[in-house]
C-alpha positions as CSV (number, residue, x, y, z in Angstrom):
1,X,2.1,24.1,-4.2
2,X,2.6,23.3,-7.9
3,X,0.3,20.2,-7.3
4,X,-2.3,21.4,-5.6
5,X,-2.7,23.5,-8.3
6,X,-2.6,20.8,-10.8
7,X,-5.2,18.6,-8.4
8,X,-7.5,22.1,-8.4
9,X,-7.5,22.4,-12.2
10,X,-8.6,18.4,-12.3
11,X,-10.7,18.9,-9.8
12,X,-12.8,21.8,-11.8
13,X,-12.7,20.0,-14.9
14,X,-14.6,16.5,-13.4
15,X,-17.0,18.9,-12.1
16,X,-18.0,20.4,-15.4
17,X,-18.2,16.5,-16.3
18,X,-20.3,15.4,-13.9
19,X,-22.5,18.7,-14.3
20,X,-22.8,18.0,-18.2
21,X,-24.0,14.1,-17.7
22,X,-26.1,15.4,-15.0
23,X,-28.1,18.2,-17.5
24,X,-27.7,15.8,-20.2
25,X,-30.2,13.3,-17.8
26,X,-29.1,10.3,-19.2
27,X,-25.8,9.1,-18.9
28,X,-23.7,8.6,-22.3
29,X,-20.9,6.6,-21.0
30,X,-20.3,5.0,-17.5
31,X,-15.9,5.0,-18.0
32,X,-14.4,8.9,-18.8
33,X,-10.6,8.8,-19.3
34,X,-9.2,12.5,-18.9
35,X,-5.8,14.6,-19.0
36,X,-4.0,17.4,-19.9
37,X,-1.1,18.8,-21.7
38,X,0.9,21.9,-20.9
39,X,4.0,23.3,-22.3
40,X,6.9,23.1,-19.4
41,X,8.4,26.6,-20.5
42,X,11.1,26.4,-17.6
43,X,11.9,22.4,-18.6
44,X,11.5,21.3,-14.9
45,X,8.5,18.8,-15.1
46,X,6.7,21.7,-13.1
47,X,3.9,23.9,-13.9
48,X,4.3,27.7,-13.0
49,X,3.1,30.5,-13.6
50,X,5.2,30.7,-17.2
51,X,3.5,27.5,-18.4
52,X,0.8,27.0,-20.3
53,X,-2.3,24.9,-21.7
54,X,-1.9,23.4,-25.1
55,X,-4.5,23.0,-27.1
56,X,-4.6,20.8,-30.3
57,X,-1.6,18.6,-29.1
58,X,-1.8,14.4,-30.2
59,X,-2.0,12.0,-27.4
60,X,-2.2,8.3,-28.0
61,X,-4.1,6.5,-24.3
62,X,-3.8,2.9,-24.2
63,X,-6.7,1.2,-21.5
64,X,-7.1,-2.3,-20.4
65,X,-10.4,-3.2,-18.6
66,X,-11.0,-6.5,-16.6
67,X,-14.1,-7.6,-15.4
68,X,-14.3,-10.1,-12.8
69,X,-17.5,-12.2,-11.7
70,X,-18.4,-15.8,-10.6
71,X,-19.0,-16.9,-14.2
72,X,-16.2,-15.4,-16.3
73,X,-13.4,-13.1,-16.4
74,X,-13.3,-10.9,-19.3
75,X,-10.0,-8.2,-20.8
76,X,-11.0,-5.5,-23.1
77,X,-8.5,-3.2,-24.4
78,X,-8.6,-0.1,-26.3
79,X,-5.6,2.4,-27.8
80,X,-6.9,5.5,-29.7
81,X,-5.6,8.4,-30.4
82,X,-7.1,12.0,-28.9
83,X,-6.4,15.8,-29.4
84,X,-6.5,18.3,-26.7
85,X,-9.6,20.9,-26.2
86,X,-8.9,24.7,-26.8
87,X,-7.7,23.9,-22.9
88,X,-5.3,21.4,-23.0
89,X,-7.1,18.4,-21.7
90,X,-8.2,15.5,-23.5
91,X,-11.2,13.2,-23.0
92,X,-12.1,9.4,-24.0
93,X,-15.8,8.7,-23.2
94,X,-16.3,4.8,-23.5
95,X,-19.6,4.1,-23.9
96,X,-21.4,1.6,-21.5
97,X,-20.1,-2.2,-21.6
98,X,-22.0,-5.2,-21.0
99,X,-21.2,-6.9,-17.7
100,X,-19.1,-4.0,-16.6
101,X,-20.2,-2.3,-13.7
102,X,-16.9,0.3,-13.4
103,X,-18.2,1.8,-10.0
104,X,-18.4,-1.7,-7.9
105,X,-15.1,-1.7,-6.0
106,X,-14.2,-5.4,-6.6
107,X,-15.9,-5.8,-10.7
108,X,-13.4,-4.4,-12.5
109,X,-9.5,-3.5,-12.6
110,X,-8.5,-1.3,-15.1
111,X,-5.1,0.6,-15.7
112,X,-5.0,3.2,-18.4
113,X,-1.6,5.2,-19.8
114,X,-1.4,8.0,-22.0
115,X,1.2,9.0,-24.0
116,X,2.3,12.5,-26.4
117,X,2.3,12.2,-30.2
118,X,2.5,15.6,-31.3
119,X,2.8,19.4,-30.0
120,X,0.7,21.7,-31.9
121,X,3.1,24.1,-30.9
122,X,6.3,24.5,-33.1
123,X,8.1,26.5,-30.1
124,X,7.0,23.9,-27.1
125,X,7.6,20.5,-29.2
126,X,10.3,18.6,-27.0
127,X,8.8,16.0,-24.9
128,X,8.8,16.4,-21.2
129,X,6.7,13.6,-19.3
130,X,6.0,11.7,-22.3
131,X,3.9,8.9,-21.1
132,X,1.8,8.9,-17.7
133,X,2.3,6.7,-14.6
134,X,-0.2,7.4,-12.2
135,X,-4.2,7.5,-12.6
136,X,-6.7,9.2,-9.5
137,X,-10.0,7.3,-10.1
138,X,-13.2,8.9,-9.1
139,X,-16.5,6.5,-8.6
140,X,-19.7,7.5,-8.2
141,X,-21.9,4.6,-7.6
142,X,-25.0,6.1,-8.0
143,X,-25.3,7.5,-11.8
144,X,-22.4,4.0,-12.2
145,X,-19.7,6.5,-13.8
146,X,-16.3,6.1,-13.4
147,X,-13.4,9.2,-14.2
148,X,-10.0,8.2,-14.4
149,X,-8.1,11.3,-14.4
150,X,-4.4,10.6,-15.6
151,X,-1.4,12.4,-14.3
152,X,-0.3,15.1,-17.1
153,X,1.8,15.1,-19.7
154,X,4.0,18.2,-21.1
155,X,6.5,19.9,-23.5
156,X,9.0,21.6,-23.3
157,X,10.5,24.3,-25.6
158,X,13.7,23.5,-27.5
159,X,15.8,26.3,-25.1
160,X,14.8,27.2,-21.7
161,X,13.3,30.9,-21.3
162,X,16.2,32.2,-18.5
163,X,14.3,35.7,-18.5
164,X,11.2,33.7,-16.9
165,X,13.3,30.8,-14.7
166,X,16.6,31.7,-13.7
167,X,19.6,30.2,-14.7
């Protein structure tokens, strides 16, 4: 139940994506990195109806690109650091790269991590899932975009909230 929740919420947020490339009628990047961060109020590595978004939270995402052809083979890595929208989910739009066409199956394998920095909350600032392991990639061959939509990442608070979980 929890993650089809979680997969709902992710679904919802590519569409806006894709909606504002769409009205935008030119595409700005062809490779979208995305994720969230929510505060894990009853410390199980769950989101319920007790947890919570966090904006403003630090999260450092690490990528590694290869593209494959005939002629060469090519890595390109990036790290950089991103803070969460006023809805917990953070966003790296990298723009388009020469050679690199993300949305052909076989042209490019890519693996991308991200991992917590810094709450913005003082009450929700232990780490909980504290780097991602798993990545749903969405292609859409026609506009040649590619979201990677990482699994998401939470705190927890320093005591868990019995009144709202149970012992």
């Amino acid at each position: 139940m929890n993650s089809l929740i979680l997969f709902t919420i992710l679904c919802l947020v590519f569409k806006s994506v894709v909606l504002e490339v769409l009205a935008a009628k030119r595409i700005s990047s062809q490779i979208i990195v995305m994720g969230f961060v929510y505060c894990d109020i009853c410390s199980n590595n769950t989101f319920t109806k007790h947890s919570y978004f966090l904006p403003d939270a630090e999260v450092k995402i690490d990528c590694k690109f290869k593209a494959v052809s005939p002629r060469t083979t090519e890595q390109i890595s990036l790290s950089v650091n991103r803070t969460t929208n006023k809805f917990g989910v953070y966003k790296l739009e990298i723009p388009s790269i020469e050679g690199i066409k993300c949305a052909e199956d076989s042209a490019i394998v890519s693996s991308c991590q991200a991992s917590l920095i810094r709450s913005s909350s003082s009450s929700c600032n232990i780490p909980g899932y504290k780097a991602t392991s798993d990545e749903i990639a969405i292609k859409s061959k026609r506009a040649n975009l590619c979201f990677y939509s990482l699994t998401a990442l939470n705190f927890r608070p320093s005591t868990k909230k019995s009144s709202f979980c149970g012992k």
